[in-house]
C-alpha positions in Angstrom: -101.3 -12.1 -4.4 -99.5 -15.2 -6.4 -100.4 -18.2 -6.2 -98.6 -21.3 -6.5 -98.3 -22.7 -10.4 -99.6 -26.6 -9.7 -99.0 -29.4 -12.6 -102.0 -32.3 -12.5 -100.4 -35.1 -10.5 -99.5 -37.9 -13.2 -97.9 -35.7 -15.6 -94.0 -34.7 -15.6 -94.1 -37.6 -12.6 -90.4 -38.6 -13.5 -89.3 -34.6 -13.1 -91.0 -35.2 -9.5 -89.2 -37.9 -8.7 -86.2 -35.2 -9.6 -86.9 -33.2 -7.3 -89.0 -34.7 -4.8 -85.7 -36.8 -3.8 -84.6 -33.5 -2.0 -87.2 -33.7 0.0 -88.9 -37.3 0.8 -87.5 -39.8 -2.2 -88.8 -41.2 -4.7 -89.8 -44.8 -4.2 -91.6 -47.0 -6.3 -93.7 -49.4 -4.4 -97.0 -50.6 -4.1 -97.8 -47.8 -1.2 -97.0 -44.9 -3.3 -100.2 -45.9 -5.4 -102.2 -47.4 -3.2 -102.2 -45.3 -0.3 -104.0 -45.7 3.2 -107.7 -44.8 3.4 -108.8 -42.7 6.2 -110.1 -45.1 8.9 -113.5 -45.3 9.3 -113.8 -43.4 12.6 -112.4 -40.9 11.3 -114.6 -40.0 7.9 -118.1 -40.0 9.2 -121.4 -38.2 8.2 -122.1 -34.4 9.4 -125.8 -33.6 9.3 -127.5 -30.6 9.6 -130.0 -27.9 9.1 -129.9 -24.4 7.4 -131.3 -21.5 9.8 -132.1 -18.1 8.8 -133.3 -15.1 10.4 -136.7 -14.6 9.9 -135.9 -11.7 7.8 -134.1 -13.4 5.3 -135.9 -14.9 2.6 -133.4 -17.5 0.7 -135.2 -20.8 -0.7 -132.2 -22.8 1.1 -133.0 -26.0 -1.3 -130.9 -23.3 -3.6 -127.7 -23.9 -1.6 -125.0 -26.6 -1.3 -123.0 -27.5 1.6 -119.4 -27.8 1.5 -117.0 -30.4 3.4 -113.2 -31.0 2.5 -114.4 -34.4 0.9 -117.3 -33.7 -0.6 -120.4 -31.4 -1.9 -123.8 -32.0 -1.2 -127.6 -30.2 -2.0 -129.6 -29.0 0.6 -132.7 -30.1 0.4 -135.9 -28.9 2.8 -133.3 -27.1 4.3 -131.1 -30.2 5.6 -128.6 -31.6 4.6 -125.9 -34.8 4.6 -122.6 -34.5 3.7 -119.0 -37.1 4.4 -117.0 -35.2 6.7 -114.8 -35.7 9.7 -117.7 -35.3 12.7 -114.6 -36.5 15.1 -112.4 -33.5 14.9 -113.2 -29.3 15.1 -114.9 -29.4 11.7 -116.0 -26.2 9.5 -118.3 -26.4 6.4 -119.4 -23.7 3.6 -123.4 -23.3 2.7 -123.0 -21.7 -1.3 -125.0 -19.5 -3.3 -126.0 -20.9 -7.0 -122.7 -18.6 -8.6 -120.6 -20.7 -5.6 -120.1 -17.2 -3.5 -120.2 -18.6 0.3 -123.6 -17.4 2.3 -123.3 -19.2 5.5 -120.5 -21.0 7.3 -121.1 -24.3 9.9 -118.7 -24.5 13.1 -118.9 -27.5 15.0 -117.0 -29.1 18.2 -116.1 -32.4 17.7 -118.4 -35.4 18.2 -121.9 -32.4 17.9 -124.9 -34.5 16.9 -126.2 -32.2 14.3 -124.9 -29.1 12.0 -127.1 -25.8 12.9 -125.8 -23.8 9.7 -126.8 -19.8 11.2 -125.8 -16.3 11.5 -124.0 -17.5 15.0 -122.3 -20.4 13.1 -121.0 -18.4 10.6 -119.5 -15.7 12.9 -118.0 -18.6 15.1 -116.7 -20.2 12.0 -114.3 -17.2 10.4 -113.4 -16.6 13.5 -111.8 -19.9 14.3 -110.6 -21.0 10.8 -107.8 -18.1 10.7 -104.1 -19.6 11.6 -104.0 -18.7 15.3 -107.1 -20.4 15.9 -106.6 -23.3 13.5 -103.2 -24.3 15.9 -104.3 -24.5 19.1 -104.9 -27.4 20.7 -108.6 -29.2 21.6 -108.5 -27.6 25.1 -107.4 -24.3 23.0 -110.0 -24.3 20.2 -113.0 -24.9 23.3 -112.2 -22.5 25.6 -111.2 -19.3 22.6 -115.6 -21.1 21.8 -116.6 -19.8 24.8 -114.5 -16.5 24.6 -115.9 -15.7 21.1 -119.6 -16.5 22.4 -119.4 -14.4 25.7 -118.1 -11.2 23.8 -120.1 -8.4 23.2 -118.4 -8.2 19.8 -119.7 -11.4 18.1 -123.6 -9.7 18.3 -121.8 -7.1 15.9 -120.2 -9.6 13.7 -123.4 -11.1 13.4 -125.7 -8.0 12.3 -123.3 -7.4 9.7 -123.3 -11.4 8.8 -127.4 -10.9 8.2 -127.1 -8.0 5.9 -124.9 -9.6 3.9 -127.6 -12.3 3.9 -130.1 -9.4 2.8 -127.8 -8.6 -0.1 -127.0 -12.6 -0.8 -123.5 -10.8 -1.0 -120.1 -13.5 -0.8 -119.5 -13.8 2.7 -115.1 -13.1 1.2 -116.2 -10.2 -1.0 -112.9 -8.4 -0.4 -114.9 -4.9 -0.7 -117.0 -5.4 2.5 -114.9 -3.5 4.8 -117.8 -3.6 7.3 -117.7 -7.5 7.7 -113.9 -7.2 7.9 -114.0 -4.2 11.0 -116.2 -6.4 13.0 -114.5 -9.7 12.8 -111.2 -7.6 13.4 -112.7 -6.2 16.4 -114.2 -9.7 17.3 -110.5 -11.2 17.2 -109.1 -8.0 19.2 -112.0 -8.9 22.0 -110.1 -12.0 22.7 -106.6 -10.8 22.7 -105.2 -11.8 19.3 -102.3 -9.4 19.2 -99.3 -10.7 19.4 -95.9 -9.4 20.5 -92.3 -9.5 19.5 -89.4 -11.8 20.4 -85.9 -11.1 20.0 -84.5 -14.6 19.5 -81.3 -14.9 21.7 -79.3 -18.0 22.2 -79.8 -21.7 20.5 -83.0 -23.0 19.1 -82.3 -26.2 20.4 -80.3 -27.4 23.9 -77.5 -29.6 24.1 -75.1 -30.6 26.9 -72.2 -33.0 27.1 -70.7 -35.5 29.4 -66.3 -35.7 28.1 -66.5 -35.3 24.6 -70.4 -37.2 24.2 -72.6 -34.9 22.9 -76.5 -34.9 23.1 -79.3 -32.7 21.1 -82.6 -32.4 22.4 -85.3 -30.7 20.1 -87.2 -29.5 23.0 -90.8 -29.0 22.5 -90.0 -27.1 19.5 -92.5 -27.8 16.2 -90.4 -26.7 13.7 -87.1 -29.2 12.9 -83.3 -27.8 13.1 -80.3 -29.2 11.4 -77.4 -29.7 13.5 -73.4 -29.9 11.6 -70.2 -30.7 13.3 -67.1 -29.1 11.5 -63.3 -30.3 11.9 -60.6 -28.8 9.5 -63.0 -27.7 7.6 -64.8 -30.3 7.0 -68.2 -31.6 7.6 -68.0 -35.1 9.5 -71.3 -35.8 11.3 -74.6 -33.9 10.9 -78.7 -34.7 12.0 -81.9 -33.1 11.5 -84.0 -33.0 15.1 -87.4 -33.4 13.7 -90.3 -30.5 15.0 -92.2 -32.2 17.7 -96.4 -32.1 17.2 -97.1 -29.8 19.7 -100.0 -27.4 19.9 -100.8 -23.8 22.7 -103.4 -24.3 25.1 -104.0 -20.9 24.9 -103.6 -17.7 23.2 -100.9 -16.5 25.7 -99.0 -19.9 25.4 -99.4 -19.4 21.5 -97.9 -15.4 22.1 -95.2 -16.9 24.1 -94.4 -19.6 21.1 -95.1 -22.6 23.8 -97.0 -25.8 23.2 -97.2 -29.4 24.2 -96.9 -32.6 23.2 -100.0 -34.4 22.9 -98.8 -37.9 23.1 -96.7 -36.9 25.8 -93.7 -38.7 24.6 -90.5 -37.6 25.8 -88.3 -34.8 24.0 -86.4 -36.0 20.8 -82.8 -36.6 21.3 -79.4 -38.1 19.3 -75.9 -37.9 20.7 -72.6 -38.1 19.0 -69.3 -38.4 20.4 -66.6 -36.5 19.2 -63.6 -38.7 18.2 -60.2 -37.7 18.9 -58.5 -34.5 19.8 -58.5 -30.5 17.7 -61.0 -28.2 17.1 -64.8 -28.9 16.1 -66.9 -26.2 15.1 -70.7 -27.1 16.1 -73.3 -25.0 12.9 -77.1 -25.4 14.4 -79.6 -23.9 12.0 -83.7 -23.9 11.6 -84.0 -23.3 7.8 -86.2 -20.1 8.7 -86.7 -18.0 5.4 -84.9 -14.9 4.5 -81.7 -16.3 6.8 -80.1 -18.4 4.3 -76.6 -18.1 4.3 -75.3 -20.8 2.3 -74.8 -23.6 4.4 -75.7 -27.0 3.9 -78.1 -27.2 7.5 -79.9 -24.2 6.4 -80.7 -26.2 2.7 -81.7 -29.4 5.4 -83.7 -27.5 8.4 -85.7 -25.5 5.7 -86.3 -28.8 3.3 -87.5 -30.9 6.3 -89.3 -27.7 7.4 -91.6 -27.2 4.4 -92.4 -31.2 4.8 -93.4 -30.5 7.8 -95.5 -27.5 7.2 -96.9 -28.6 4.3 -98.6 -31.6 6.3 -99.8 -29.4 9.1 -101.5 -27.4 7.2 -103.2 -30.1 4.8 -103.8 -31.9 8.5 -106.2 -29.0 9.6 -108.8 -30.0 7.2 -108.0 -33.7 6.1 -106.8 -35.1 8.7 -106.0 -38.9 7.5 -103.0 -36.7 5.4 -100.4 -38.3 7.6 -101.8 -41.6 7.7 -99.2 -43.2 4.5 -99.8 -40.1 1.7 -95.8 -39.0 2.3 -94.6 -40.4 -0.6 -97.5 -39.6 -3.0 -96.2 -37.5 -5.8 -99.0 -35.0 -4.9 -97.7 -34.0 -1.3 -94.2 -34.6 -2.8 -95.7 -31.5 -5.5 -97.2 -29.7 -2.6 -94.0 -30.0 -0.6 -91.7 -29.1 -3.9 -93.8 -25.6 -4.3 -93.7 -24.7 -0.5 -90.1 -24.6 -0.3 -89.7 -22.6 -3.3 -92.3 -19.6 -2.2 -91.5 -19.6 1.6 -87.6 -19.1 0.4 -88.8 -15.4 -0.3 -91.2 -14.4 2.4 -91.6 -13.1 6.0 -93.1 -15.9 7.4 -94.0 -13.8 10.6 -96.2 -12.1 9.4 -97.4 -13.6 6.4 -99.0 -16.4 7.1 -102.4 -16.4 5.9 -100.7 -15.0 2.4 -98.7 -18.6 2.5 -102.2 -20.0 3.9 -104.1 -18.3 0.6 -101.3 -19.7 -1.6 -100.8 -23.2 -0.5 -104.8 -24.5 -0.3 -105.3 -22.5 -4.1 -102.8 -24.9 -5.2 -104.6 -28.0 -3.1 -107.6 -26.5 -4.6 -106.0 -27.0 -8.3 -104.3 -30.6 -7.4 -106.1 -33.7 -9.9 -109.0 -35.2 -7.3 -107.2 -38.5 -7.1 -104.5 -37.1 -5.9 -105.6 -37.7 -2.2 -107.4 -40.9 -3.5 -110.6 -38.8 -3.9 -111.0 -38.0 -0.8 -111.0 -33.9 -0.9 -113.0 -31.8 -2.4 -111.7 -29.4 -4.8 -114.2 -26.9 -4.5 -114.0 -26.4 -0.3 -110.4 -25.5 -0.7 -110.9 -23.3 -3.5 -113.1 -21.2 -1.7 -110.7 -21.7 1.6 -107.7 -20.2 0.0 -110.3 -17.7 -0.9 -111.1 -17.3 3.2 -107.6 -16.9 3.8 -107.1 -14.1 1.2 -109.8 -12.1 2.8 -107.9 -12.9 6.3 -104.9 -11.3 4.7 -107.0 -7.9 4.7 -108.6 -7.9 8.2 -105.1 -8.8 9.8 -104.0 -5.4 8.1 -106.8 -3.5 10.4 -105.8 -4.9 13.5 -101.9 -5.0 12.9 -101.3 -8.5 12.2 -102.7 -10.5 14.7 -104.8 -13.2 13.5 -102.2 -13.8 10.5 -100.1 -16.1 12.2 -100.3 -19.9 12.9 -98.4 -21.1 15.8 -95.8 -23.0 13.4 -94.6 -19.5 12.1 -95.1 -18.1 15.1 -92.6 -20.4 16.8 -90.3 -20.9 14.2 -89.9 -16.9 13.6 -89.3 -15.8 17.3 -87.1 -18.3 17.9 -82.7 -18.3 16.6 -82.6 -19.2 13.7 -78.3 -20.1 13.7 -76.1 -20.6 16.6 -72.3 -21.2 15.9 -70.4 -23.2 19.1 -66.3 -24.3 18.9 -65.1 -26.9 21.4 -61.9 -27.9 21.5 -60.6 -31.5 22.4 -57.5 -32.2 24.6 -56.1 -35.1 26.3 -57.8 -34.2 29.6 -61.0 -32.4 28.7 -63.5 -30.6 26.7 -63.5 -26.3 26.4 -66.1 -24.7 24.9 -64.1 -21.9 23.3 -66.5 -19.6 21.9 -70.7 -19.9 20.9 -72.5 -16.9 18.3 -74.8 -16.8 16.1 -72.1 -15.7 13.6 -71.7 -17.5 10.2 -69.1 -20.4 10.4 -66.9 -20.7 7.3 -66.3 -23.9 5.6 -67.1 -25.9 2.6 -70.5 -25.3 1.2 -71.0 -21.4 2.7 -72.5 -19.3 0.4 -69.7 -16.2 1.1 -68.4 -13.2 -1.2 -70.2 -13.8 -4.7 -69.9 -17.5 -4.6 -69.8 -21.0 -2.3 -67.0 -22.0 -0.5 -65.2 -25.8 -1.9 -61.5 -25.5 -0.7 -60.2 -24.1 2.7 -56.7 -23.7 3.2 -54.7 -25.9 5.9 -51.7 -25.1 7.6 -49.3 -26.6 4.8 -49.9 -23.9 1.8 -49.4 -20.7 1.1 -52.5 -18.4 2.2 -53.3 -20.7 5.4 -53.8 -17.5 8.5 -53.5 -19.5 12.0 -56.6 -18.4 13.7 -58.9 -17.0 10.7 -60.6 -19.3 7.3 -59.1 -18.7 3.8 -59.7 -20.8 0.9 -61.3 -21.0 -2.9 -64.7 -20.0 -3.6 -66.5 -21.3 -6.7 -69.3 -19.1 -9.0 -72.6 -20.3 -8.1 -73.2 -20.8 -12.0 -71.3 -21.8 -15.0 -69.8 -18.7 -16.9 -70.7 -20.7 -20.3 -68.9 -22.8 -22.6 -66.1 -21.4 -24.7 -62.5 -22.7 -26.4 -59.7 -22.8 -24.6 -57.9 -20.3 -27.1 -55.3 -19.4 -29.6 -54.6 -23.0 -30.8 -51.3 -23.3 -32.7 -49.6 -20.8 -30.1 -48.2 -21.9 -27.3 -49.2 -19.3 -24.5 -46.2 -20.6 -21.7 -46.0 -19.5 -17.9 -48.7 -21.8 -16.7 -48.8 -24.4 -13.5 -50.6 -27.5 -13.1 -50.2 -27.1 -9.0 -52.7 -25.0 -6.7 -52.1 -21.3 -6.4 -51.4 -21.1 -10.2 -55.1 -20.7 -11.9 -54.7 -16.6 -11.3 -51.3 -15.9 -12.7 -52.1 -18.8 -15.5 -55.4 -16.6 -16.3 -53.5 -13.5 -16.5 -50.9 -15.4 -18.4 -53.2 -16.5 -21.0 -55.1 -13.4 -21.3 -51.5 -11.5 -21.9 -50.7 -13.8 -24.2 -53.7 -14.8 -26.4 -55.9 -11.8 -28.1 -58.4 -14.2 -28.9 -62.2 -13.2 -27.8 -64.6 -15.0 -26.0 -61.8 -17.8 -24.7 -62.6 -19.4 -21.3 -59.7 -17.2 -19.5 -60.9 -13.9 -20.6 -64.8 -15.2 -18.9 -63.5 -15.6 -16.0 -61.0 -12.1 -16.1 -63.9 -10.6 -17.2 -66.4 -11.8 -15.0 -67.7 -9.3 -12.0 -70.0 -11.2 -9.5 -71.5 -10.4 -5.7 -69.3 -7.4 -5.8 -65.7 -9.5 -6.9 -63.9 -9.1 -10.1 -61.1 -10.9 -9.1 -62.1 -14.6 -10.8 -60.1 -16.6 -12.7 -59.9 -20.1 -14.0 -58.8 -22.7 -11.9 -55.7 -24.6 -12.7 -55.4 -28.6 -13.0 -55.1 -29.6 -9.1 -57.7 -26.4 -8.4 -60.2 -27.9 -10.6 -59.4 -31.4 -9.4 -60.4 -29.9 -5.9 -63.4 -28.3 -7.5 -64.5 -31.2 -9.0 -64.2 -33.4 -5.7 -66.3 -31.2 -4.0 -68.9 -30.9 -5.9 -69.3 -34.8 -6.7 -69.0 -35.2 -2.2 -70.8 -32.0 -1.0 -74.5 -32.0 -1.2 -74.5 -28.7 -1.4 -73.5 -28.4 -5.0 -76.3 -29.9 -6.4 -78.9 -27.0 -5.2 -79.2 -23.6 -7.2 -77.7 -24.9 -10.4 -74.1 -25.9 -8.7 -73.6 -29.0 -9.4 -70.7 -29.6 -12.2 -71.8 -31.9 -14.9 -69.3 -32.5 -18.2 -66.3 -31.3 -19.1 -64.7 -27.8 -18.1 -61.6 -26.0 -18.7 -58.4 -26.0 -16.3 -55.9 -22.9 -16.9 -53.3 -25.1 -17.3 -51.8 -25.6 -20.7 -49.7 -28.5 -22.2 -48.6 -27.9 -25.8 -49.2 -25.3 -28.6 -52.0 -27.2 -29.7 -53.9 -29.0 -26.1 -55.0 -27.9 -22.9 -55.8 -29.7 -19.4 -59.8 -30.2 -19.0 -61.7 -32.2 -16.2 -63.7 -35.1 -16.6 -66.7 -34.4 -13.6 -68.2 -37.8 -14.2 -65.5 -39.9 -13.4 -63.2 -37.7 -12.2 -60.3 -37.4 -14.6 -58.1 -35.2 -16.3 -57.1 -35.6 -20.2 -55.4 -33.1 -22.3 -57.7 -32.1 -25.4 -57.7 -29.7 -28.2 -57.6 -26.1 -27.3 -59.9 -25.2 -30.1 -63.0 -27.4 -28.8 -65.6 -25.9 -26.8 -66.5 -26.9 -23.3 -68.1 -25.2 -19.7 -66.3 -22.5 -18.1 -66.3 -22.0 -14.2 -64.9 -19.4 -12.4 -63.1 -19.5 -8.9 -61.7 -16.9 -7.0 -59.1 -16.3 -3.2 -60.6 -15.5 0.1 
């Protein structure tokens, strides 16, 4: 399983500011250093006592107890360690080599910490993601389930030969152990079912041509982007709402509530004037990117979110002012990347395993010392060994109630209204991909859509220019001294000027014959743009936001196909946006486009 690659906060620090302004920004004020303690209430002292059967014979001033602050000795087999008493709260008794021998559970506001077999049972049963997102009313009652079934007496014979053998309560070759907690999960109706996602994942109604967005009691955020002519001209992320199951069946059924009991998060916009408007609503999920700019926005705000519920589990004063730290920022960074590639539906303890190894391995200042290094080691550890009992009983203690929410429900919905004088139609709604500026479609991204003035333009269906996702390289122009003829400064030209030039100049390696050349997402019809192609190019990629993910973004100076004398060629200027002729022997970047 791979885990994340972490840097020590403090160094690189300017490279996070890169590309933690994706994300959160990068300010520069006196909170970014100094951020808020944890309030008083909250960090308090969990004592306790170690408790072994009588046929276990461990010298318990040997162990230490593990919080997520801090470690501390057992001694005449109690203990005092900084914790957070106030919330559901798990510790980790260790061996001498740091393999884990017991585990604590305790219900918030418990007087005292009795570390046993029963604890320990209790404890890996409720630190796995279904249990961990339930809400207090959740967490007591799946208590009580857990200590009424006949299963947890198994769980617990196994737990005291382990004792016996002072074997690491995660040694991943204890099948045993693993059977019995599977079973132990089963006993309470872990397994969970399948959705098909139908419809939007948010609701929205209108009054005329005033349009309102309501998140519902949804946990995960989605990105919402009204299209006219092609173009982009309001958009809005609906932030996930922090809403937690009551129950198993509520967290099957992807359902929670709102603790503070606000009321559902809504914006409105109002359409302004008459045509067509194309409404893209997208979550961000993982493995459904297609290009478009709210998928880059509802999966960025996405691993924000889940990157601060899942360090809230354990340290709860996380979202009490450590957003802009360059630690969470790093957290936040690495998240997006990894859950780009994954099943999040069913791999949630692998993300789980992942993410708190690369808490584990963060600087312990980071948090302004107030983690413990070695408790989330040994939890990503806990979640590994999760990873294999969810395999025995199909998956169903592998999911947390974020990914379990966020998977079963749509993850696009496409809507077209169109404006009259008199009222508002809804023309069509699917989940089908809408094309405009900024879709990732046939080999490249869309940056020019036709209109109903040029040649190409198909009333009723999207045509346009798509750009290579990548430069092609740098190169010379070509065959200085010659003059090539037949090329067009005006758009439609950069084909028949590429095949021109190619015809015309043997020369290898020149910036035509990269992009004649070039085969890509299953097109070999590229070419290089002429002057007003690259202009529009060039525009798009300095206003769409789009271009400046994946390596996109233009930066210098690039090759046009359009040719002025024997000796100079048109290039583009992408910093300030202008167009000189140079010589056609100098080497600059190459960039392909192609017709759809």
């Amino acid at each position: 399983m791979k885990a994340f690659k972490v840097l020590k906060v403090g160094k690189l620090v300017a490279l996070f500011c890169i590309a933690a302004t994706l994300f959160l920004g990068c300010k520069k004020n006196k909170s970014d250093t100094s951020p808020e303690q944890p309030n008083e209430e909250e960090v308090g002292i969990i004592q306790g006592r170690i408790v072994f059967p009588s046929s276990v014979s461990i010298d318990p001033n040997s162990l230490a107890v593990l919080s997520p602050i801090e470690s501390s000795q057992v001694s005449n087999g109690e203990f005092s360690v900084k914790g957070y008493p106030n919330t559901f709260n798990t510790t980790m008794v260790t061996y001498p080599d740091g393999g884990v021998a017991l585990m604590g559970y305790n219900a918030p506001g418990e007087k005292e910490s009795v570390v046993s077999v029963q604890s320990t049972a209790l404890a890996l049963a409720m630190i796995n993601p279904v249990a961990l997102s339930l809400s207090t009313e959740g967490k007591s009652q799946l208590v009580r389930d857990f200590l009424n079934s006949p299963k947890l007496a198994d769980l617990q014979h196994v737990i005291t030969n382990n004792l016996h053998a002072q074997r690491d309560l995660f040694d991943t070759t204890n099948e045993d152990l693993q059977i019995k907690l599977g079973e132990l999960f089963e006993s309470a109706a872990f397994k969970t079912t399948d959705n098909t996602p139908v419809g939007s994942p948010i609701t929205f109604n209108n009054s005329g041509r005033i349009f309102t967005f309501y998140n519902g009691e949804n946990i995960f955020s989605t990105a919402v982007g009204i299209y006219k002519d092609g173009q982009r001209i309001w958009n809005s992320t609906l932030k996930g709402e922090p809403v937690f199951p009551t129950s198993i069946l509520e967290f099957k059924e992807g359902k929670g509530s709102s603790l503070s009991g606000a009321s559902l998060y809504s914006i409105s916009y109002t359409l302004p004037d008459v045509g067509d408007y194309y409404f893209q609503i997208r979550t961000g999920l993982p493995l459904t990117n297609h290009g478009s700019l709210e998928y880059q926005e509802a999966s960025k705000q996405n691993a924000i979110n889940l990157t601060l519920t899942m360090l809230n589990m354990f340290l709860p004063f996380v979202k009490k002012g450590y957003t802009a730290l360059e630690c969470i920022q790093e957290l936040t960074i690495m998240m997006y990347t990894y859950i780009q590639n994954v099943d999040i539906s069913s791999n949630t303890s692998s993300i789980a395993y992942t993410f708190y190894t690369a808490v584990a391995d963060l600087d312990e200042t980071c948090l302004g010392g107030n983690f413990n290094n070695k408790y989330f080691r040994l939890l990503g550890k806990a979640f590994g060994y999760f990873d294999r009992v969810s395999a025995l009983i199909g998956g169903s203690m592998n999911l947390g109630f974020y990914a379990r929410q966020w998977s079963i429900a749509p993850a696009k919905f496409n809507t077209h209204y169109k404006v009259n004088a008199i009222d508002v139609e809804n023309v069509d709604s699917s989940g089908e991909e809408t094309l405009q500026i900024g879709t990732s479609y046939q080999g490249g991204i869309i940056f020019y859509i036709f209109n109903g003035f040029e040649a190409g333009y198909v009333d009723g269906e999207v045509h346009g220019r798509i750009v290579a996702p990548t430069d092609q390289g740098s190169a010379k122009w070509g065959c200085i001294g010659t003059l090539v003829g037949g090329t067009h400064s005006e758009r439609g030209y950069g084909a028949a000027n590429t095949e021109a030039i190619v015809a015309g100049c043997s020369q290898v390696g020149i910036a035509a014959r990269l992009c004649a050349d070039l085969e890509l997402g299953g097109y070999s019809d590229w070419y290089l743009p002429s002057d007003d192609e690259l202009y529009d190019l060039i525009v798009a990629s300095g206003l769409n936001a789009l271009f400046t993910v994946d390596g996109t973004k233009l930066s210098g100076l690039y090759w046009s196909s359009t040719e002025d004398t024997d000796t100079l060629a048109v290039i583009g200027l992408t910093d300030i946006t202008s167009w000189i002729n140079t010589n056609k022997d100098n080497t600059l970047n190459v960039r392909a486009i192609r017709t759809f």
